[in-house]
FIKOLVEX-841380 format. One record per residue (C-alpha): residue in three letters; x, z, y. Coordinates in steps of 0.001 Angstrom, whole numbers, plus 524288, in hexadecimal, padded with zeros to 5 digits. Example, Ala and Ser with C-alpha at 12.3 -4.5 7.8 and 13.67 -1.06 7.14 Angstrom:
<sites>
ala8300C81E787EE6Cser8356681BE47FBDC
</sites>
This chain:
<sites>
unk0FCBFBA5325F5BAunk0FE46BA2D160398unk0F532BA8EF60C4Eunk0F2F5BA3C061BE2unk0EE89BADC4626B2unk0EFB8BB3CA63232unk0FC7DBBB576370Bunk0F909BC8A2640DBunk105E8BCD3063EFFunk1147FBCA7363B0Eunk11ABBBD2A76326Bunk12862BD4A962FBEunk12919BCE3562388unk123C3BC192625FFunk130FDBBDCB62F15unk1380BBB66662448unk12DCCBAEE362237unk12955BAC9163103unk136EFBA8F363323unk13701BA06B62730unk12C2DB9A6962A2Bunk12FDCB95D363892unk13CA7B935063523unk1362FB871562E64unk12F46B828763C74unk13AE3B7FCA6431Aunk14117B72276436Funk14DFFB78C76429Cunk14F33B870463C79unk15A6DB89D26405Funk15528B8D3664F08unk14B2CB983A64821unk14C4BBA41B64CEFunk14589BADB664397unk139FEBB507647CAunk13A57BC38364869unk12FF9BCC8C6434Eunk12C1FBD03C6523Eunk12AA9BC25D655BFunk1215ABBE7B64D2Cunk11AB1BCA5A64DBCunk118B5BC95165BBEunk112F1BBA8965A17unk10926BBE6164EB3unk1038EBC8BC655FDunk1002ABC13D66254unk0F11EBC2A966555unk0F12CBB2AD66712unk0FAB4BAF1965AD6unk0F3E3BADF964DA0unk0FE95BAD726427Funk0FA14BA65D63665unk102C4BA85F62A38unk102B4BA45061D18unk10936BADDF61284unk10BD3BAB28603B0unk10D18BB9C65FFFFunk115E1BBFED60B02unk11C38BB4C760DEAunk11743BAC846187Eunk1184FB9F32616D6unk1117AB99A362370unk10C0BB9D4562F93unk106A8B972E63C25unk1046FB9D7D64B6Eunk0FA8EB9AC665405unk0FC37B9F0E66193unk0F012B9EAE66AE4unk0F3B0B9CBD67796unk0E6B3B9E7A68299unk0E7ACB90FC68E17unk0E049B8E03699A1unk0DA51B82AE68E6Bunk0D60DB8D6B684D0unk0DC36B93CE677A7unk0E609B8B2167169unk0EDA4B8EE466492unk0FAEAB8A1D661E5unk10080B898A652F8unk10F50B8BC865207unk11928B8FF164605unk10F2DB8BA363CA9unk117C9B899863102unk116C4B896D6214Dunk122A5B8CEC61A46unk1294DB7F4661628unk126F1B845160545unk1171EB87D660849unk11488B797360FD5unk109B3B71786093Dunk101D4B7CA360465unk0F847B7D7961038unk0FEFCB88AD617FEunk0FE06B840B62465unk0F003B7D4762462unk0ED41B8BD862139unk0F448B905262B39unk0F07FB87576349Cunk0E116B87E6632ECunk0E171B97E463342unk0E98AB94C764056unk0DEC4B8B1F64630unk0D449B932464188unk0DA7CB9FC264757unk0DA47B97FE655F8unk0CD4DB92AD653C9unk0C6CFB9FAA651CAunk0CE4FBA3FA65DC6unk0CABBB9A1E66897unk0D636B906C6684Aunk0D08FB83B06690Aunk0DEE0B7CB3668F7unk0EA5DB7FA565E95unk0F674B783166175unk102D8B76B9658B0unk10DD0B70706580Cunk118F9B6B8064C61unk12301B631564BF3unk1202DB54D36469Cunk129C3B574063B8Aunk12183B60EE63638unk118B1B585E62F47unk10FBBB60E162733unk10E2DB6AE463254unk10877B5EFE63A50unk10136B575362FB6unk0F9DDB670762EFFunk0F6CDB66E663C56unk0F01DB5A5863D38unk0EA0AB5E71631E3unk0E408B6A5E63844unk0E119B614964576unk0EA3FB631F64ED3unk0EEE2B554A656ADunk0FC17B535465AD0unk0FB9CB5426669A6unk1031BB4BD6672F1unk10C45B55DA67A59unk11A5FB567C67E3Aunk11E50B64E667943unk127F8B6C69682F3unk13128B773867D99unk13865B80436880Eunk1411EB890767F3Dunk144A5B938C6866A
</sites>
């Protein structure tokens, strides 16, 4: 039975399937760089990053990140690495993930919750129309540095 809740802390067993898991974001996998223990650690226990997993025993098989980030225009939340692992897809993991994240920034001011996938993920954006969000017209910048 997979369960969905929130994540306070990383542990080190839960890097396989972390890695796993956003391994399966990427447009091409063989860029990933695997995420250490310390890493994720350090992102989970941010006071103004709410982790949202969903576990089938030990194993976890999804997970989502909101970061809330305070502007001169109020609280806005931002979803990123929300991801369902490719063989749990169609069972409503990530609606579940997905309302606990909304509900999470509701009950803590954010009045805005961005996100943003690539058109060739076509679930992942039929879901989040589903849920409400509207594409927005915007040129996205990238500086890697």
């Amino acid at each position: 039975m997979v369960t969905v809740s929130t994540y306070p802390v990383a542990s080190p067993a839960d890097m396989e399937s972390a890695n796993s898991l956003l391994m399966q974001l990427l447009h091409d996998p063989s860029d990933y760089e695997p995420v250490s223990f310390e890493t994720l650690q350090q992102i989970v226990s941010e006071p103004n990053t709410i982790t949202v997993i969903a576990r089938d025993g030990e194993k976890i098989v999804g997970f989502g990140l909101l970061f809330i980030i305070h502007k001169v225009r109020g609280k806005y939340g931002y979803v990123e690495d929300m991801i369902v692992d490719s063989t749990y897809r169609g069972q409503g993991i990530g609606q579940k993930i997905l309302t606990e994240l909304i509900s999470t920034a509701r009950s803590k001011g954010v009045k805005t919750v961005e996100l943003s996938t690539r058109p060739s993920r076509v679930a992942a954006n039929k879901l989040y129309e589903k849920a409400g969000f509207v594409q927005k017209e915007t040129n996205v910048y990238r500086l890697k540095l």
